[in-house]
N, C-alpha and C positions, 0 to 999 in steps of 0.2 A: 431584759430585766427578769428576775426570778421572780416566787410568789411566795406566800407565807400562808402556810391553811393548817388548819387545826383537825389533828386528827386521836379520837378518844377526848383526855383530857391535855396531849402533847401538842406543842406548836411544831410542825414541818417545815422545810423550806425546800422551794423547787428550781433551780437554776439549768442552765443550758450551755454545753462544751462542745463546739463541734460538730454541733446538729444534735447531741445526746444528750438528753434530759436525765438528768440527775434528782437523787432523794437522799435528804438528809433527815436525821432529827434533832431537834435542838436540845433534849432531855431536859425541857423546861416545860410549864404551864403558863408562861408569861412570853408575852409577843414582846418584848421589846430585846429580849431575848435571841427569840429565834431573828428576827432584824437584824441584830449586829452579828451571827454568824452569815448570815445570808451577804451583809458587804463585806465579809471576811473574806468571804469563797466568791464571788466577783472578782476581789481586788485582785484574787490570789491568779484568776482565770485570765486576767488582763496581760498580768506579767509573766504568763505561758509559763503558767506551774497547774498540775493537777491541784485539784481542790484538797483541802487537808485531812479528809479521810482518808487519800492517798499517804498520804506523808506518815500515819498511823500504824498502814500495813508495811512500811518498811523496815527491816530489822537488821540487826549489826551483822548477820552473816551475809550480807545481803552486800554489803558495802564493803564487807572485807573481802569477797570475791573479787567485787572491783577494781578495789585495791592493787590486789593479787596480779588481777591482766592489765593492772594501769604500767606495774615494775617490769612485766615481762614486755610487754608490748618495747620497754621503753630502754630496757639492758639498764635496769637499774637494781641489782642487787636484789634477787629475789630470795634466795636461801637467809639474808640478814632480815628482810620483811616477814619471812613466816617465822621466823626465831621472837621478833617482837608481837607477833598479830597470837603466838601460842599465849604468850601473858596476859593479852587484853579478852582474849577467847573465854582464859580462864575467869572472868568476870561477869562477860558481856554477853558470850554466845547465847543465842537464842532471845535475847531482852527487844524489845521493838523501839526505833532510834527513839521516839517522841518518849521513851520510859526512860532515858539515860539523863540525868539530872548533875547539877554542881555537886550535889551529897554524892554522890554516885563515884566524881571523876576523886572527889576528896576520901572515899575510902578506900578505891582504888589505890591512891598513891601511900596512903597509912598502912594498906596492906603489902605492897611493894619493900615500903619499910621493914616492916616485920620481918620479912624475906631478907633484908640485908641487900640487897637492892640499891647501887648507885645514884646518886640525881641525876648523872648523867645516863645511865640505862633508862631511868623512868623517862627522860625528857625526851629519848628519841622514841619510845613507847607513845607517850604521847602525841609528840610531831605524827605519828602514824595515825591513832587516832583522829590528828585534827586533819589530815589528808583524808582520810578519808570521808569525812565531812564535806570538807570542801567536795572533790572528786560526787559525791551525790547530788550536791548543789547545784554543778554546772549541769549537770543530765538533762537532757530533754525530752522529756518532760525532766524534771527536778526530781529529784527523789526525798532530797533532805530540804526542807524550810529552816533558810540558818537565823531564823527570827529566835526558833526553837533549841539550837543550838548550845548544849553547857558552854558555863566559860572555861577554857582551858588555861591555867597561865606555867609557865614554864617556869621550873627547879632554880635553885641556883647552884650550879656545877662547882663547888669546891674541894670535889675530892680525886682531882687533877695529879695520876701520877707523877711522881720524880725522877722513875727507875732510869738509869742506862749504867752501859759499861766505858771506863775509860780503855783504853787502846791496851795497858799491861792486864788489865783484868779477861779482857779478851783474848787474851793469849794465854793466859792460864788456864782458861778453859778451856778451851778448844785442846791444851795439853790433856785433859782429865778427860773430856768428854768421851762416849764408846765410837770407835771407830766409823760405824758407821753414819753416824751424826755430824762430824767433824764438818764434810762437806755443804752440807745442808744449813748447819749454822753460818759457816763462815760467806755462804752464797745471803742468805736474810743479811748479815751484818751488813755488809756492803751494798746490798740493793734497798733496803730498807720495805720488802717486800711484807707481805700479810704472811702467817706460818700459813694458815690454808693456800695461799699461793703459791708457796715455794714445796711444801709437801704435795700437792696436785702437780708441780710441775712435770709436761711430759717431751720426751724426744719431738715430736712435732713443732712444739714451741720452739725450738733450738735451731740457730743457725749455727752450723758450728764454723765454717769460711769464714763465714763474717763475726761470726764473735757476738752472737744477742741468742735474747732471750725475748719473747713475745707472748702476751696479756692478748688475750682478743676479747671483747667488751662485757661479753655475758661469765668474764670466768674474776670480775673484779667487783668487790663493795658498791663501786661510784657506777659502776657502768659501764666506763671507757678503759679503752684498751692504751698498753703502753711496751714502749720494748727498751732495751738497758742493753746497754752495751759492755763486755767486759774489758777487764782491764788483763795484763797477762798471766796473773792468780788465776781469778776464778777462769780463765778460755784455756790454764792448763789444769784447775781441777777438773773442767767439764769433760773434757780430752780424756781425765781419768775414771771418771766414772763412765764413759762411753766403752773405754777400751776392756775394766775389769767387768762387765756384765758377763753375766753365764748363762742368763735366759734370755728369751727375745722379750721383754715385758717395754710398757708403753712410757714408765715414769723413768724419772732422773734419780731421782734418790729411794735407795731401797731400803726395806728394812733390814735388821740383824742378819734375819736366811734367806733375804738374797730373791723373797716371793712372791711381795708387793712393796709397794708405798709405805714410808714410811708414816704411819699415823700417830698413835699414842705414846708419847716418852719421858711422861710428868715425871716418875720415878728418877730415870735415868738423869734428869736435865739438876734435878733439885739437889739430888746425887753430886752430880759432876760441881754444879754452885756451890754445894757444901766444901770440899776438897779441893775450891780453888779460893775459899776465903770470901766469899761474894753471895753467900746466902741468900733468901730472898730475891732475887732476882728474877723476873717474867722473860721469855722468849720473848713478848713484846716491845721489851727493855732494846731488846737489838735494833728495833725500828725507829725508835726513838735514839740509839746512838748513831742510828746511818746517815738520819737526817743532821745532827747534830754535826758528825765528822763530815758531810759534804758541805755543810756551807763555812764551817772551819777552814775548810781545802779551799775554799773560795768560789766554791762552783754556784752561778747565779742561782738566786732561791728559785725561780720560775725553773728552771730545768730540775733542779736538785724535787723541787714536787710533781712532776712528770716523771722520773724517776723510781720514788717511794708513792706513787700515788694516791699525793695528797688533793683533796680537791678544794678544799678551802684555806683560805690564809688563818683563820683562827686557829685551826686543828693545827697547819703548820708551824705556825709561832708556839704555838705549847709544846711541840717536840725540841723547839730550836732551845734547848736546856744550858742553862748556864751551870759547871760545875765549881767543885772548892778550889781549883787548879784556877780556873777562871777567875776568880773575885779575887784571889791570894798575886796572880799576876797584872791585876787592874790595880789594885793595893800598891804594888811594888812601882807602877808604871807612876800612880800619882806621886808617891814619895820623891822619887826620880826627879819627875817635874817639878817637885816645891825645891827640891836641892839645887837645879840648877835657875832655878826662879831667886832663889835667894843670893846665890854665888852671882847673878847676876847686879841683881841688887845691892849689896855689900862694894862691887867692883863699882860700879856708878855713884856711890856715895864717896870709896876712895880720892875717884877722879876728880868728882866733885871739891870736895876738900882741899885737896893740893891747889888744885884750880886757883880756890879761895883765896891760898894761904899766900902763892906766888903775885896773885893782885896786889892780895894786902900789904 
């Protein structure tokens, strides 16, 4: 049991962890005071948490470290975590957790706004933040008291794009696009790959005998690795970018000279969309059409997201895009049906009649 003793005109409390006697203060002049910290920091000792002067010295870099070796440790997308942890940084860096308040997560996201800033970026922004919380929680000792904890509640994502290409749109582009692009796009249409995936792609990945391409877990979003197999397109473009290389370099698609990877081509891409009628249009748009056109082909959705890897069915079902080609042919399929619903109908009321007419 602790004690409670008065020291100047303050009440102290003295408690015991481990054999290690402990000093608090209560910043009061009233014992009834220092008493309720004093079962505060028991309770806290009971369920093998440091006392909450511990929890005080802990600070958001502190957890975002965490963070950090919880994605690596685990091949979970670590380049997408520190892309989200730079935003909350920009807030939070150096504030101590017990200082991070509801007003706090609420200007956060006002300020997000301001920035023009998706719900759906802020919400995985925040998933990070409330992981990290957690991730402090479980530590042993505890780092974070999730008594203390803001509430976090999640966005509502409605600004869900619609983009893809139909199958003639894709072939206009790919006519317009610069040369050396061509391959690179038409490998994402079809794999429904990430562009950082298919521009990082390198000869190693590649089986060329067998016709795949291979993800190894630390080079994907989710974590896990995937391999795709081609079809005889894309196993005789790869044939062809193998055979026209002129340096020994490590990647699949190069840029314009031929000297690295291809990386930046917003110009070029927005370019080639303009001149093929399709403006607007996101290189992302591709991934969302592959997923679209594989389960069209009919290829089961479980493979078709092992594939594009997709890890959740939400994410998947939001790609699986319904276009005007679609509604206008569901349109036509009911009409269809009410015609021959009705020709049926008309024909039994015929029969019916005669039926009648012969009794009568």
């Amino acid at each position: 049991m602790g004690t409670i003793y008065l020291r100047g005109k303050t009440y102290w409390v003295k408690y015991s962890q481990n054999g290690k006697f402990l000093f608090e203060s209560s910043k009061s002049n009233l014992k009834s005071v220092a008493r309720e910290l004093l079962i505060k920091r028991e309770g806290e000792i009971q369920k093998g948490a440091l006392p909450g002067i511990h929890f005080d010295k802990v600070g958001f870099d502190e957890l975002a470290e965490d963070f950090l070796w919880d994605r690596q440790v685990n091949n979970r997308g670590v380049a997408e975590a520190k892309k989200r942890l730079a935003h909350l940084e920009a807030r939070f860096k150096g504030v101590l957790v017990t200082r991070i308040t509801d007003t706090d997560i609420r200007r956060y996201i006002q300020g997000r706004h301001a920035e023009r800033a998706a719900n759906a970026t802020i919400n995985r922004e925040l998933s990070a933040l409330k992981r990290m919380f957690n991730l402090g929680a479980k530590k042993r000792p505890p780092k974070v008291d999730m008594a203390q904890v803001p509430h976090i509640e999640m966005l509502k994502e409605d600004n869900v794009r619609k983009g893809f290409l139909e199958h003639g749109q894709y072939l206009a582009l790919l006519d317009v696009l610069p040369e050396h692009l061509k391959s690179l796009v038409s490998f994402a249409y079809k794999t429904g790959w990430r562009k950082e995936e298919v521009c990082g792609l390198k000869w190693r990945q590649i089986d060329r005998e067998q016709g795949t391409a291979r993800l190894e877990p630390g080079m994907t979003k989710n974590g896990k690795g995937r391999t795709v197999y081609f079809d005889d397109d894309l196993g005789a473009m790869i044939q062809s970018q193998w055979k026209k290389r002129e340096k020994i370099l490590p990647y699949v698609f190069l840029n314009a000279k031929g000297t690295d990877r291809v990386k930046g081509f917003r110009k070029a891409w927005m370019s080639a969309c303009k001149a093929a009628g399709i403006s607007g249009r996101l290189f992302h748009d591709l991934r969302r059409s592959a997923v679209r056109n594989m389960v069209r082909s009919g290829i089961p959705e479980n493979t078709a997201m092992k594939i594009s890897g997709h890890e959740t069915r939400s994410v998947f079902d939001r790609y699986d895009i319904v276009s005007d080609a679609d509604l206008k042919e569901a349109a036509q399929r009911q009409a269809e049906f009410f015609e021959r619903v009705t020709k049926s109908v008309t024909i039994a009321q015929i029969h019916e009649k005669r039926a009648s007419q012969e009794n009568g």
